[in-house]
C-alpha positions as CSV (number, residue, x, y, z in Angstrom):
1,X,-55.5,-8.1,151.9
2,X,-52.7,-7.3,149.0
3,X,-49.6,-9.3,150.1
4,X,-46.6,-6.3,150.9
5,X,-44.3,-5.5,148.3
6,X,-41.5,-5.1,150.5
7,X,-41.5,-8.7,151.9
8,X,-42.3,-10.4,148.7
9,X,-39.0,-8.4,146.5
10,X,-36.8,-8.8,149.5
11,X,-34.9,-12.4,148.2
12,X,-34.9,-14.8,150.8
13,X,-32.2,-17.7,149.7
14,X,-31.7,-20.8,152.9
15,X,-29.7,-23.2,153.2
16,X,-30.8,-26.4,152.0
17,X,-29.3,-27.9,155.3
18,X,-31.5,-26.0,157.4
19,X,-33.8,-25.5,155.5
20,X,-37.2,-25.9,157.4
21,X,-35.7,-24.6,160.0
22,X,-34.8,-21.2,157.9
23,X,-38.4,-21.0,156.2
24,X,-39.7,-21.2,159.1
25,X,-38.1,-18.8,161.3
26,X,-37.9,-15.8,158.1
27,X,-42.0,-16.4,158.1
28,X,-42.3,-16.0,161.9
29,X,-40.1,-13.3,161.8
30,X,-41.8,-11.4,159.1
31,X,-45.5,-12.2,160.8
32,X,-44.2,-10.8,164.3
33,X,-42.1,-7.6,163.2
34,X,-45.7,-6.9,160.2
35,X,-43.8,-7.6,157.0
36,X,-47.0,-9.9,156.2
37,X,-49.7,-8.4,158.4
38,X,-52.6,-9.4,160.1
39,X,-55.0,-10.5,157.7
40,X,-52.8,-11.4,154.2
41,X,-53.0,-14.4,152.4
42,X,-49.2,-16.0,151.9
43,X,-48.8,-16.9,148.1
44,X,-49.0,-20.5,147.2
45,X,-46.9,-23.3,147.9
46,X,-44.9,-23.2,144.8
47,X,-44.5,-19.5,144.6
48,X,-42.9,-19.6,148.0
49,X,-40.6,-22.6,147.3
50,X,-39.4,-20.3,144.2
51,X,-38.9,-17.4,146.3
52,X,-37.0,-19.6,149.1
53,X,-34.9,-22.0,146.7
54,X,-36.4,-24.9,148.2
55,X,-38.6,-28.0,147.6
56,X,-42.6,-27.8,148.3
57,X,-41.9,-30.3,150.8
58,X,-39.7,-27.9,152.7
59,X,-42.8,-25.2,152.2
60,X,-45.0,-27.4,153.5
61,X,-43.4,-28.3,157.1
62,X,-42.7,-24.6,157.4
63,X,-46.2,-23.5,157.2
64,X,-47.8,-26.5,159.2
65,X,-45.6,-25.5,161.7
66,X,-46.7,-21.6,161.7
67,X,-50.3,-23.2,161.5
68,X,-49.1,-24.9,165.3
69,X,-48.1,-22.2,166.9
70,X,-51.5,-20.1,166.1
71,X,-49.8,-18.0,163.5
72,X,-52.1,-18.8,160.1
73,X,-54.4,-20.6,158.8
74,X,-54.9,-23.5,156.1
75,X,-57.8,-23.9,155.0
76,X,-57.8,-26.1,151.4
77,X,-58.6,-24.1,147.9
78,X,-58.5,-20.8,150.1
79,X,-54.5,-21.1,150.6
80,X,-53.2,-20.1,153.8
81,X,-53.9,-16.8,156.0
82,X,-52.1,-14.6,158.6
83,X,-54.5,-15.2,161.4
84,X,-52.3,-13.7,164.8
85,X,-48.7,-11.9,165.1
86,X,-48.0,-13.8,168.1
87,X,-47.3,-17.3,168.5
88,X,-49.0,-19.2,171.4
89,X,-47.7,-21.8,173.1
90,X,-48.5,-25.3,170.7
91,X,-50.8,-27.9,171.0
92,X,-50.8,-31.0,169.0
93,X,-54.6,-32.2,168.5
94,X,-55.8,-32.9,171.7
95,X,-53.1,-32.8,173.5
96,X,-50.5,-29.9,175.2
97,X,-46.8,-30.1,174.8
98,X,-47.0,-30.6,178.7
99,X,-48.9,-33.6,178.7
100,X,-46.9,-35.5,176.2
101,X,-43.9,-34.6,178.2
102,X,-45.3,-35.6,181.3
103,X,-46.7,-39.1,179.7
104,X,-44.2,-39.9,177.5
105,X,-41.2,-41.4,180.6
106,X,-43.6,-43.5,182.5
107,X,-44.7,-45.7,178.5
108,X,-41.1,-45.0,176.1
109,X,-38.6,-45.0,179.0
110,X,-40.0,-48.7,180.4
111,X,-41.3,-49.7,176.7
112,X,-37.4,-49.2,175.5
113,X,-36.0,-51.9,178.1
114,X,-38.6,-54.7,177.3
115,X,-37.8,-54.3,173.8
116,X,-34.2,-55.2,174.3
117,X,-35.3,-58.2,176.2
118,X,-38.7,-59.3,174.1
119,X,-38.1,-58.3,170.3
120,X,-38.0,-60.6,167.6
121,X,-35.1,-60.3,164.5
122,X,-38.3,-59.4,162.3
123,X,-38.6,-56.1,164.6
124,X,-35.2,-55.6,165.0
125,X,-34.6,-54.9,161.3
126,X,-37.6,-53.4,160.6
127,X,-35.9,-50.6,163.4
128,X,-32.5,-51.1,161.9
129,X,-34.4,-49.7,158.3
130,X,-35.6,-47.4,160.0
131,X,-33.5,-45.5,161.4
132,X,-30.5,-46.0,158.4
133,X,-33.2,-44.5,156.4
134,X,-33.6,-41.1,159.1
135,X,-30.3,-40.6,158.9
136,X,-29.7,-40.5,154.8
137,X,-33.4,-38.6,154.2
138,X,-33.6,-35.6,152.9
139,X,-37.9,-34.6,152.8
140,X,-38.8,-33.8,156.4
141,X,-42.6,-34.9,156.0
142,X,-40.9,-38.4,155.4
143,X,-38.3,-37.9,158.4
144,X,-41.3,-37.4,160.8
145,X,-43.6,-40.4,159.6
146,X,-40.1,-42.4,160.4
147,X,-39.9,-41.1,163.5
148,X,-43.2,-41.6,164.9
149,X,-43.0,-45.3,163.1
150,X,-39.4,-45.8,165.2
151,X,-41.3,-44.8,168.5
152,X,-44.3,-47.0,167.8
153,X,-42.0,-49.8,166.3
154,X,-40.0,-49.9,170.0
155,X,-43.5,-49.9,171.8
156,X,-44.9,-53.1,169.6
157,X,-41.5,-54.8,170.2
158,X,-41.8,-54.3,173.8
159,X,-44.3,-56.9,174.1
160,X,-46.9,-55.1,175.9
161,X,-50.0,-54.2,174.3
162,X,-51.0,-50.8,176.5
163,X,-47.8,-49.5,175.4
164,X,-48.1,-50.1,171.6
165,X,-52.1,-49.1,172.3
166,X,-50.7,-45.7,173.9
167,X,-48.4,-45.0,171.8
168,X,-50.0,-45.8,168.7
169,X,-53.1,-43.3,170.1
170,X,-50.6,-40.3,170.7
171,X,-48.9,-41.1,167.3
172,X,-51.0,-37.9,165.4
173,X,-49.7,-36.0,168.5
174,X,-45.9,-36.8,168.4
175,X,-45.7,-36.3,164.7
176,X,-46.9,-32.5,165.2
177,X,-44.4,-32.1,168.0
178,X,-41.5,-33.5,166.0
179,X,-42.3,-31.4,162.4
180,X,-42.5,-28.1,165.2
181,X,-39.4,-29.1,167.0
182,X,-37.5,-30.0,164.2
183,X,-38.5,-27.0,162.1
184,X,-37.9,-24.2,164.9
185,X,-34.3,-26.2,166.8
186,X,-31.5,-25.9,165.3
187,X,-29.4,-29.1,164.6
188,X,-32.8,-31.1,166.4
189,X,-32.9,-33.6,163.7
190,X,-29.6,-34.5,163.5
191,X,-29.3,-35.0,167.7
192,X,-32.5,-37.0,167.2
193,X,-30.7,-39.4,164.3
194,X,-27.9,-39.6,166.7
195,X,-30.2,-40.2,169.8
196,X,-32.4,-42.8,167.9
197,X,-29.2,-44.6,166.7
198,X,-28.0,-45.0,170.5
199,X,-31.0,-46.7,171.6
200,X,-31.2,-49.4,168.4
201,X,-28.0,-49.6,169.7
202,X,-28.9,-50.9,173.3
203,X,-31.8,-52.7,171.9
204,X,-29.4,-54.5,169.5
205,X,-27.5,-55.6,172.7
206,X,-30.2,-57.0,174.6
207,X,-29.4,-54.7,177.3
208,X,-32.7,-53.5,179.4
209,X,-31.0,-51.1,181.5
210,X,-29.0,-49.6,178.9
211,X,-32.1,-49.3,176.4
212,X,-34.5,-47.6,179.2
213,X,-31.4,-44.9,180.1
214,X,-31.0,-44.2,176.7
215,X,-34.8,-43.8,175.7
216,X,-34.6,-41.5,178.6
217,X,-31.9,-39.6,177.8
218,X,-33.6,-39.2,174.3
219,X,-36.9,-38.1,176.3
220,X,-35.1,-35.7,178.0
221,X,-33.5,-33.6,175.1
222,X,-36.9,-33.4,173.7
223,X,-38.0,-31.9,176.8
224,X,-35.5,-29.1,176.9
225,X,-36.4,-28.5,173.1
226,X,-40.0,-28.3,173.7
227,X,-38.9,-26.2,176.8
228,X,-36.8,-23.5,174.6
229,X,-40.1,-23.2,172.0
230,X,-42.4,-22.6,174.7
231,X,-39.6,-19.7,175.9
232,X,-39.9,-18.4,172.8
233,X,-43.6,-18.0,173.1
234,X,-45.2,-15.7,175.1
């Protein structure tokens, strides 16, 4: 299927700050309401970065995302396809957004408080990097990788080898959750920069209690913004 004239002259400018957010959204929004139809094949990365003012990288997340939600298809040296005008509710691999929310309390929250108590210096600043490096980057395929890495670096300092082993098995899964969340909720990133910082703060400190309340605190935002994407599904 020829890709519609109307959406492809209508400019499309974002804001770099949101960008993947913006991308993201104008897609869904132009799958849903039949600017690009069931069935039409998007144009290429760098055509779309062109049309959008942004990096590949920014293209990229955008359409992985759509991809998530059921919307299109990318299959590699056929480009990527308009497969449904309505987005399902997401699964990452094998698992649902429920059972990572469900799981997730009874390893992190626990995982988060031996940390404080058992982590070397060597896995203190190797978290410390980590998140000073979220917090000043820019490409959101690296922001996720550091994410995931922050989660599974907490779960190895912990100590306890069934929560690195979990946490390291669900690692594919939270990566697709965070590029979805971060690319469809507003300001998600930054409260996750902010959330991260608050419990390398408590791990820092030593302080079990204060490390396991603010992992679940963290835990808990992400539940309420998995909650409003599957709202927004039908």
């Amino acid at each position: 299927m020829n890709l519609p004239d109307s959406w492809t002259d209508r400019p499309a400018a974002v804001v770099r700050r949101n960008a993947a957010e913006t991308v993201f959204d104008d897609l869904c929004s132009a799958i849903e309401n039949g600017d690009l139809p069931l069935g039409v094949k998007l144009p290429p990365e760098a055509a779309l970065a062109a049309r959008y003012g942004v990096s590949r990288s920014v293209i990229r997340e955008a359409l992985r995302s759509c991809q998530t939600l059921g919307l299109t298809e990318t299959k590699t040296g056929s480009g990527t396809t308009v497969i449904s005008t309505h987005a399902a509710a997401p699964r990452y691999g094998r698992f649902s957004a429920r059972d990572l929310v469900e799981a997730r309390p009874y390893i992190e929250v626990p995982a988060a408080g031996w940390a404080a108590r058992r982590r070397t210096d060597e896995e203190l600043a190797a978290l410390t990097k980590i998140v000073d490096a979220m917090s000043a980057e820019t490409d959101p395929a690296r922001w996720v990788k550091m994410d995931t890495d922050f989660h599974l670096g907490i779960a190895r300092a912990s100590g306890n080898e069934v929560f690195a082993t979990v946490v390291g098995a669900i690692r594919g899964a939270l990566s697709i959750q965070s590029r979805l969340l971060n690319a469809s909720i507003h300001e998600r990133r930054t409260a996750s920069d902010r959330e991260h910082r608050r419990i390398l703060e408590a791990i820092t400190a030593g302080d079990f209690a204060d490390a396991s309340d603010s992992m679940r605190q963290h835990l808990d935002r992400v539940e309420d913004a998995v909650n409003k994407l599957t709202s927004m599904t039908p």
